[in-house]
N, C-alpha and C positions, 0 to 999 in steps of 0.2 A: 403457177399459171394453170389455170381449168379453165374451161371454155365451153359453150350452151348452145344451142339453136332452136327455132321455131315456124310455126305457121301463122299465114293473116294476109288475108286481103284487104286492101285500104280504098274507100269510096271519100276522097278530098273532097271539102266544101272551099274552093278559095284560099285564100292563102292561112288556112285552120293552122294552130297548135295541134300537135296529137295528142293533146286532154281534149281536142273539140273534134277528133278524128273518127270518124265512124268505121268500126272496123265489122266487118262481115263475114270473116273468116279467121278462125286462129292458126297464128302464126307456128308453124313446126320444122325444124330444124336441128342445123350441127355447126360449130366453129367450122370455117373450113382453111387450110394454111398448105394452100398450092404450092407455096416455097419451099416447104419442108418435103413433098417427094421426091422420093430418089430418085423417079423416072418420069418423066411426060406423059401425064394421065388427063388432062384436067378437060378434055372431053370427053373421057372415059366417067370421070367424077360427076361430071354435071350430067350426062345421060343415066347414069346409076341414081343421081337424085331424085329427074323427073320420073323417073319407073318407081321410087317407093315412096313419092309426094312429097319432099321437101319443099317447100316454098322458101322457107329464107335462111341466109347465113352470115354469119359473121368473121368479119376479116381484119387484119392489117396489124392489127394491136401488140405483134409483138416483135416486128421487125422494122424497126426505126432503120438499124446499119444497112438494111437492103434501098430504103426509100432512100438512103441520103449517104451513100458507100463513102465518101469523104466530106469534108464541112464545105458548105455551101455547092456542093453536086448532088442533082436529086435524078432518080431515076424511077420513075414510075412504072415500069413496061411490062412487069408482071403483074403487078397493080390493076392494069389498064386490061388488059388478058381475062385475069377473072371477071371485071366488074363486066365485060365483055361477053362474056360468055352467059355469065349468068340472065343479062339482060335478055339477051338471045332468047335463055331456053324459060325465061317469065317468072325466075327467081330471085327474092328480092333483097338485099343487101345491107348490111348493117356495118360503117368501118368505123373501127377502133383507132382511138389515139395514140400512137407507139411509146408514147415516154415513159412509159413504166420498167423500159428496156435500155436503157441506153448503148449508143456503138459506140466499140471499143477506141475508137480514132477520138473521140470526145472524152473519154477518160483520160487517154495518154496526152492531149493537149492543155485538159482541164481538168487536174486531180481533184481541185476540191469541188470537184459537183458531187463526190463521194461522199457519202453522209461518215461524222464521223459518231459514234457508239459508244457508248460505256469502257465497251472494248477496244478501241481504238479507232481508226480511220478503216471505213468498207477496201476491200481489194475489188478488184474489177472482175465479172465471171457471172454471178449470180445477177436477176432480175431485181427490181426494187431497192437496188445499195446507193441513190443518189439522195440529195443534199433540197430538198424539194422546195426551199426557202432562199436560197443561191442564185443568186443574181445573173450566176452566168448558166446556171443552168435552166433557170426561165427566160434568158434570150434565144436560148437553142429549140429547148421545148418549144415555146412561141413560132418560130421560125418552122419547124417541121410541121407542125399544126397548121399552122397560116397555108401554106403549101400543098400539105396533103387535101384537107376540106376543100380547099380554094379548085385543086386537078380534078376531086373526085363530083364535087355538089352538083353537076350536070348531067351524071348521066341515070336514065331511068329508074335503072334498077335499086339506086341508095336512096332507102327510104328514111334513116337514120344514122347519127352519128353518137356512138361510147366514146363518153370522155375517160383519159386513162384506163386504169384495171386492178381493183382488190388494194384503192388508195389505203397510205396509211403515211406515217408522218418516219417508219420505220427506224426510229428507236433514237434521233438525231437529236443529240447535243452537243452540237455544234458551234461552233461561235457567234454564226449571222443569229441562229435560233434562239443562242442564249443572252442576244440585245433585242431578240423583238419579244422574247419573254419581259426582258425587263422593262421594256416601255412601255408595254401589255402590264404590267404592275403597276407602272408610275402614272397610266393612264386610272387606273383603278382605286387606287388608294392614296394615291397625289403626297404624302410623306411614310417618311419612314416609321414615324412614331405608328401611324396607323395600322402600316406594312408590322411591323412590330407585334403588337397587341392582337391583331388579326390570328396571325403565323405562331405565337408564341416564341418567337425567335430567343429569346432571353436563356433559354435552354442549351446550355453549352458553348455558351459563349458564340450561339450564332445570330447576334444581335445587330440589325445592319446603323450603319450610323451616320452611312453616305448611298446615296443610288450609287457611287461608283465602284461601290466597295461592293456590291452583291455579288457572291461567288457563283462559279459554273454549277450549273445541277447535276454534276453529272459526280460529284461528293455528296450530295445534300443527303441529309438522315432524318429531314423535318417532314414528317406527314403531308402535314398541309401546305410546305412549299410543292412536295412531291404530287400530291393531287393537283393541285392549283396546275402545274406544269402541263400534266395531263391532260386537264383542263384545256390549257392553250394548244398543246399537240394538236387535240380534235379540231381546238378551234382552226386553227392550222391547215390542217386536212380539208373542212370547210372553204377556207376560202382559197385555197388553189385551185378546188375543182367547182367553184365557182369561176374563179380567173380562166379554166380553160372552158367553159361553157362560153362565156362573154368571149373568147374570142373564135370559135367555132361558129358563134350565133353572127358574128362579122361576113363568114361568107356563105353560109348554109342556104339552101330554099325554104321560103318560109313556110314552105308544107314537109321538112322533113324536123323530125323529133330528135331531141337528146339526152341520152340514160346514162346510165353508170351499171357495172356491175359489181353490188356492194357484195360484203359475204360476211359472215358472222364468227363466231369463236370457234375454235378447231380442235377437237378431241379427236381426230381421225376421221371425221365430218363434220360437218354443219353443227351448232352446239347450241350458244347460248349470244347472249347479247355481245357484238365484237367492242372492244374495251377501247380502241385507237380513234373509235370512227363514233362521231355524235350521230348516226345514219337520221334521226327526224332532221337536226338541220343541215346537216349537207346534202339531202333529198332534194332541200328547197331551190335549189338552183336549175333544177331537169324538169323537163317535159312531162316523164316518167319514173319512175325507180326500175332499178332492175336489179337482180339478186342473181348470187349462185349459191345451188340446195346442191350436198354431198349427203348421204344416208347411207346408214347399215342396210345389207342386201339379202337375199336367200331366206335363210330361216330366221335372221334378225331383223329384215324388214317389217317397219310399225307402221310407218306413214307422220309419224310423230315429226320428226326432223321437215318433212315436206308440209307440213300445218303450220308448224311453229313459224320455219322463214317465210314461209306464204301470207302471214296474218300479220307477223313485222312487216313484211314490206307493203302491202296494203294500207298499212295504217300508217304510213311513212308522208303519205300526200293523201291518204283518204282515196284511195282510187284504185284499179286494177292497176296489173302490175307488169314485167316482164321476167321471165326466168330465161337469164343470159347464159347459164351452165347448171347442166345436172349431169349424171354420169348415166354414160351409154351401156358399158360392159365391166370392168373393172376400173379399183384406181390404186394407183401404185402403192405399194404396203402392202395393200389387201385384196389379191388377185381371186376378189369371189363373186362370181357370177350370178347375175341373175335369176330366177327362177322361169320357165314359161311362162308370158303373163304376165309378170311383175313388172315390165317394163311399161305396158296399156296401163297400168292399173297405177303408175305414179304416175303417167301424165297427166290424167283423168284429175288424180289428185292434185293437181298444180292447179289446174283449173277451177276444180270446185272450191279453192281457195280466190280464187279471182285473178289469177296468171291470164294474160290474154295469147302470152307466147312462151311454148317450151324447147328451147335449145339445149341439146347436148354437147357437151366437150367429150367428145368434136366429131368429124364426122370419119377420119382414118385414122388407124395405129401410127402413133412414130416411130421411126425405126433406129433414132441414135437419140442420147442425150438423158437428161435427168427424168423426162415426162417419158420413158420408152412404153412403161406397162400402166401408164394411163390410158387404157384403151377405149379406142371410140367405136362409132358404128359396125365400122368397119376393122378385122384386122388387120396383122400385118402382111398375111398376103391378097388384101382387096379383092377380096370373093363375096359374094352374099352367103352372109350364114344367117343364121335363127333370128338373133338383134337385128337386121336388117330387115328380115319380113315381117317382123315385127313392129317394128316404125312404119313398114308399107300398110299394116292391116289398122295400126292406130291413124294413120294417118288418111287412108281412105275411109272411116268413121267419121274423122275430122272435116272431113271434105262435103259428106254428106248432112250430118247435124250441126255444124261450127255455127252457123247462122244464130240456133238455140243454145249455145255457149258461150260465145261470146260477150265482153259488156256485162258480165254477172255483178249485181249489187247486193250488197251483201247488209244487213241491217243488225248490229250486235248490241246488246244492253251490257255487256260484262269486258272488262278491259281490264289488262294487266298494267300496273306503272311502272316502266323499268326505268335505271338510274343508269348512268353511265359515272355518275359520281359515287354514289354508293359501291359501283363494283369495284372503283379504284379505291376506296377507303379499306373495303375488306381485302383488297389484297395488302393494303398494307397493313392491316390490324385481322389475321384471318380469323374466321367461322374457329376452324379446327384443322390439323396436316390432312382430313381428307375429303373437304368439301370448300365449295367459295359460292359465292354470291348467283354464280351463273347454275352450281347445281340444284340451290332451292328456287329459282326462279323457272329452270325446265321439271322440277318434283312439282310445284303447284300447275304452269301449263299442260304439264304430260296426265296429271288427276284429271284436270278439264277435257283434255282429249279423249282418253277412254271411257267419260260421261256420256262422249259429244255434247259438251258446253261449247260452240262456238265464242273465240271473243276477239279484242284487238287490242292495238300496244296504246299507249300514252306514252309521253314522259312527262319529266317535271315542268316543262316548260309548256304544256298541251295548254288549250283554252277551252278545250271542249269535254271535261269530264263530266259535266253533268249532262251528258247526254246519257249517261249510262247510269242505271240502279244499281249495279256491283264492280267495285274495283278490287282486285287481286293482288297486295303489295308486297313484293318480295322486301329482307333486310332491307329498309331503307333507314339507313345507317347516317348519311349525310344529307342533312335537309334542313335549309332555311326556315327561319319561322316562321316568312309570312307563305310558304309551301304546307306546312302541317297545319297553319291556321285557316288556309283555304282549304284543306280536309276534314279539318274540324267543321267549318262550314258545310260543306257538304252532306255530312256524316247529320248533322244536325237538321238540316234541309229533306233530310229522307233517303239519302243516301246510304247504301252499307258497303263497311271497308272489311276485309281481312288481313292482318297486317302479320308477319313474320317475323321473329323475333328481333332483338336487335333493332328496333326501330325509333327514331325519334333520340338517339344518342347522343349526335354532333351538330353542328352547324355548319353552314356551308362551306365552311376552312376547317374542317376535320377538328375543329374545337369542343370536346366533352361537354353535354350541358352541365353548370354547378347548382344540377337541380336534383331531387328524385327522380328517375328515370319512371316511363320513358317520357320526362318531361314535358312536353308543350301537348304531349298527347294524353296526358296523366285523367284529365278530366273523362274526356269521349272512352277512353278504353276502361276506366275504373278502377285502376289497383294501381301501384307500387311496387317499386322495388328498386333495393339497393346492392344484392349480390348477385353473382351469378358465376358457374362453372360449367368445366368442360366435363361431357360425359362419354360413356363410351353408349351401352343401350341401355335405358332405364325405362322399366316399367309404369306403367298407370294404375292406379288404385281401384281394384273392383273392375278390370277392363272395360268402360266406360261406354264403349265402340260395341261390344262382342265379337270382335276380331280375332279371339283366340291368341294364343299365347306366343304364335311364330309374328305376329302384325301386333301385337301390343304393347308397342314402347315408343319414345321418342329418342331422339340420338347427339349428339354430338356437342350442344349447345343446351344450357338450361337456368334463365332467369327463375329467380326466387320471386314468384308473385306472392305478394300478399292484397287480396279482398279487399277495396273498397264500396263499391256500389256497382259493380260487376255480380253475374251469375258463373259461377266457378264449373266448367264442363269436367275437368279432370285434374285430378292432384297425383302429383307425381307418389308413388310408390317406393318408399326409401325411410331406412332408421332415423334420418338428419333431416333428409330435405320429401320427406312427407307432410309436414304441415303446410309447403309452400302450394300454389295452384304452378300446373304445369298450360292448361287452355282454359280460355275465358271469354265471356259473350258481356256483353254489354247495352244497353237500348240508353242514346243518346241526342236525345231532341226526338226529333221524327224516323231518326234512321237508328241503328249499328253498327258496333264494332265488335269483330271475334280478333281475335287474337291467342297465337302459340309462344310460347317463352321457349319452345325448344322444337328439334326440326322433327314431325310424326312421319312414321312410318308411311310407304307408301300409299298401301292398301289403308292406312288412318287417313291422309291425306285425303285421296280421294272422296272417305267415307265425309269429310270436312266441307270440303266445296262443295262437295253434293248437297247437303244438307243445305250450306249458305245460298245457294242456287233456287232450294225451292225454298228459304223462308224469305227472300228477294221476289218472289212472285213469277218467277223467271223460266220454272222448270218447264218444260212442253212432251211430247209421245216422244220425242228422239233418246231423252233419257230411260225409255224403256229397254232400248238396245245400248250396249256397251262393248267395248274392244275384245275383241278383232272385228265387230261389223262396228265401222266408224262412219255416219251419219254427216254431210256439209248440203246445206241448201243456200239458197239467193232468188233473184229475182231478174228476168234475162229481158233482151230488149225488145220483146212482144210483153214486156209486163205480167208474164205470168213463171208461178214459180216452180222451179227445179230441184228436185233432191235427190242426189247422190248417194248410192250406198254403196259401199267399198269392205272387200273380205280381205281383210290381211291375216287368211291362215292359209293354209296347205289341204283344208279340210271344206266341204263343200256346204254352205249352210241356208236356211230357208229362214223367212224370215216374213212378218205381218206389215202390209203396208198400213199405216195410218193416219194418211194424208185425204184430201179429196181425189176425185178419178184422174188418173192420170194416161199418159202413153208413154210408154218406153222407149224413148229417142235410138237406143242402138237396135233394138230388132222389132218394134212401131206394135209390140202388141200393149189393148188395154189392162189397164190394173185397177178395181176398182177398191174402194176405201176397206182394208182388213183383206182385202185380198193378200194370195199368195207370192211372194216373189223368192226365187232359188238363184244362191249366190254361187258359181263356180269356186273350185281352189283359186284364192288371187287373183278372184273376181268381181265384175262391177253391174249395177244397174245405176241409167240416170233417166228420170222419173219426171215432164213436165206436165204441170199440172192441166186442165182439158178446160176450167173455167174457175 
């Protein structure tokens, strides 16, 4: 559990959705969890907020057993306290749905709301161990939901309600799960024969011959039933938190909103695309998205991690966003502080991604339990220290320009396609022991980022790729034909793709094409090939790039191209496999494809997009500057536009503006075109343009 807070003033039209909500201030904040102090502070809390600007918080989300201490006894009184208090002091409220926690009185009644696992049946203790497809734990859930929204929807301060928190289908193969998988088959492929041929099942004697003889997955060794499954999981995820949106929207006011706080793959933070959660379509059911961004800090702070989640979740509903959790001070693991500064200088960056709300988890230290040194605004002995005045100096900025930040629009030509299928295919067929699907998809985003190529996500299922001149495709490993033949389209139409290796392999059931690879793509991309190995670094012939000998190789992964109506960029370097091409360019209809048969170095990557950026028409001044000064612009709700520049060093740098005249919203002087601007250590300038 992490948790976010933010700023935002809200001017209601009627009984508006909060897509039609006009906001005029952003939203800044911290989880807040009155339950968890040891001691009777909580107008101690709420006066410490209004002194360093908080306007809103988020509550309730993780204590189900307090709201409802035995079944069917509910006790809101603390509840009632905060939302009380807050109102009071004109801060505004965001309550979470507690079912992601369940009380221990509803385990010991009802064992199997327990999700049961590979590994056996969940124990009781831990957060997120229930059964989320379980009949009786959706009457329970239902019932404290129904209750809580129902006590809380009246009073001023709740401007919205979080459904659950960091849903996921958590790992459950269970029995109810594994007959709605199988109906979810029998809905799909209607016999077995088909189910058969599809799955390859004949393999091992796992050939079904009855729907009633389909075994548990929780044995299965079949790729494709194992994706497929995965498949269902998300789909899974999807519609529960639809299910509790639809009953949240039963008693809510029709001018308050409701989000989620999704989060992404976890290396120690925020990562890559998360493998459990289809996040484009179970976005579809909210008002808004909302995300929680974890990031490396101190002298590893990139901003990378806060782009990447910022640009998925925007592109999740095409809209701005919420940011429900980021981290205030430390988080547990990794007790390393922030820099001076670095805390203004992420929020900044949430926004100039299109956040309209920054919340941290959370807003004090806890003092017992697993979250101890997830530390918030505050520590554990509730004093103001440096993160505190901190939030109070970004937040009186906030207060003063939010008007001009808020509502940012954001207009991109260049979109990433990520898979949620592909990432499950390469886990179960990997890259190589030290890379997956999520590390070439953040190696080609993170190139873009130290460009400043701004861009946004698709998936397979988008409708809108041709809005864009460049798409950026990680392994896509499994994909339908009529998905690569509407690329092909595209590609053809004037589009240009960059495609990853590995791509155009399988079909939607993890089925190999029995064709030349990479099959259906064979034409647009121009070449062939029928081998391929795993490598450790190999070099490029004649370093192609001039990247020097520490940047010139590719790694882990290396398709044998052979030349057909492609231009060959580089051939691999090697007594065997020198003859084969290692990257290749293509001109196909009106558009292009490039494509690498193996993963390039970082510093080549980058050299790669860049290139593909400007022969896309795409390049503009901001690719003059490059990382550590990272470059985000849009367009704000005075119609005129804004650019961000952002110092993620330690070092102080100056830099040319080259935009039209503008005024520097934090300290109001002009800047005119080529003019000078001087960026602080892990500092920021934002820049609206004057006409």
């Amino acid at each position: 559990m992490k948790k976010a807070l933010v700023l935002i003033s809200f001017m209601f039209a009627g009984n508006a959705l909060f897509a039609q909500l006009k906001l005029d201030k952003i939203l800044y904040g911290a989880a807040y969890y009155y339950e968890y102090n040891p001691t009777e502070r909580l107008d101690k809390d709420v006066q410490m907020m209004q002194d360093c600007g908080i306007n809103v918080v988020r509550i309730a989300e993780s204590t189900w057993a307090l709201w409802e201490p035995q079944d069917g006894q509910f006790d809101f009184s603390k509840l009632d306290r905060v939302l009380n208090a807050m109102n009071k002091a004109g801060i505004k409220v965001i309550v979470g749905t507690p079912t992601y926690a369940v009380p221990n009185w509803l385990a010991k009644e009802h064992p199997e709301v327990l999700a049961t696992t590979t590994n056996g049946q969940n124990k009781y203790g831990a957060r997120q161990n229930m059964d989320i497809v379980d009949t009786t734990f959706r009457f329970y859930a239902e019932r404290i939901i129904s209750k809580l929204v129902e006590h809380v929807k009246d009073n001023p301060a709740v401007i919205g309600f979080q459904a659950d928190n960091e849903t996921k289908s958590y790992g459950n193969v269970g029995p109810t799960i594994n007959t709605e998988f199988v109906d979810y088959l029998k809905a799909k492929f209607v016999t077995v024969d088909k189910l058969n041929a599809a799955f390859g099942l004949n393999y091992w004697s796992n050939t079904v011959n009855n729907w009633a003889d389909f075994p548990p997955v929780a044995g299965n060794i079949n790729a494709s039933v194992g994706a497929e499954f995965s498949k269902f999981q998300r789909k899974v995820v999807t519609d529960y938190l639809a299910w509790q949106v639809a009953i949240i929207k039963k008693y809510k006011r029709p001018d308050q909103f409701v989000t989620q706080n999704f989060d992404l793959d976890w290396r120690g933070y925020s990562f890559g695309v998360q493998q459990d959660v289809d996040l484009f379509a179970a976005a579809k059911a909210f008002d808004v998205a909302g995300i929680d961004i974890y990031h490396p800090t101190a002298d590893r702070l990139t901003g990378r991690e806060i782009a990447y989640g910022g640009d998925i979740t925007r592109s999740m509903k095409q809209n701005n966003y919420l940011v429900m959790e980021t981290q205030a001070q430390s988080m547990a693991g990794n007790q390393e502080l922030p820099y001076p500064g670095q805390l203004r200088l992420q929020a900044y960056s949430h926004l100039a991604s299109g956040a309209d709300m920054v919340e941290y988890w959370h807003w004090s230290s806890i003092h017992n339990s697993v979250e101890t040194y997830w530390k918030g605004i505050l520590s554990h002995d509730y004093e103001p220290n440096p993160t505190y005045y901190e939030v109070k100096k970004t937040a009186a900025e906030f207060n003063k320009i939010g008007s001009h930040l808020i509502n940012l629009k954001k207009t991109n030509k260049v979109a990433l396609l990520i898979s949620n299928e592909s990432l499950t295919a390469i886990n179960w067929f990997p890259i190589s022991d030290r890379i997956n699907y999520n590390d070439v998809l953040r190696d080609m985003y993170d190139a873009l980022y130290n460009d400043n190529v701004e861009c946004d996500m698709v998936s397979p299922e988008s409708t809108n790729i041709e809005q864009y001149s460049l798409l950026i495709v990680p392994p896509l490993y499994n994909a339908s034909d009529s998905l690569l033949q509407h690329l092909n389209s595209y590609v053809k139409n004037g589009g240009h793709i960059v495609y990853a290796f590995k791509s155009g392999f399988s079909n939607e059931y993890n089925q190999v094409r029995s064709t030349r690879m990479p099959g259906l793509l064979r034409d647009a991309c121009g070449f062939s090939y029928q081998q391929f190995t795993n490598i450790d670094k190999l070099p490029l012939k004649d370093d192609p790039y001039k990247l020097g000998a520490a940047d010139n190789y590719v790694s882990d992964w290396a398709e044998l191209l052979t030349p057909e109506t492609c231009k060959v960029l580089a051939w691999y370097d090697h007594s065997y496999w020198g003859k084969y091409a290692a990257i290749t360019k293509n001109n196909y209809g009106k558009g292009s494809v490039l494509y690498f048969g193996a993963l390039p170095s970082k510093a080549m990557m980058q050299k790669l997009l860049l290139d593909e950026v400007k022969d896309a028409g795409l390049s503009n001044d901001d690719q003059q500057l490059s990382f550590p000064i990272i470059v985000k612009s849009g367009v704000n709700q005075y119609h005129k536009a804004v650019h961000y520049y952002f110092n993620y060093s330690g070092e102080a740098k100056e830099i040319a503006y080259p935009h039209n005249t503008a005024t520097n919203l934090i300290n109001g002087n002009k800047v005119e075109k080529d003019g000078k601007i001087l960026l602080e250590p892990w500092g920021l300038a934002v820049l609206e343009e004057t006409k």
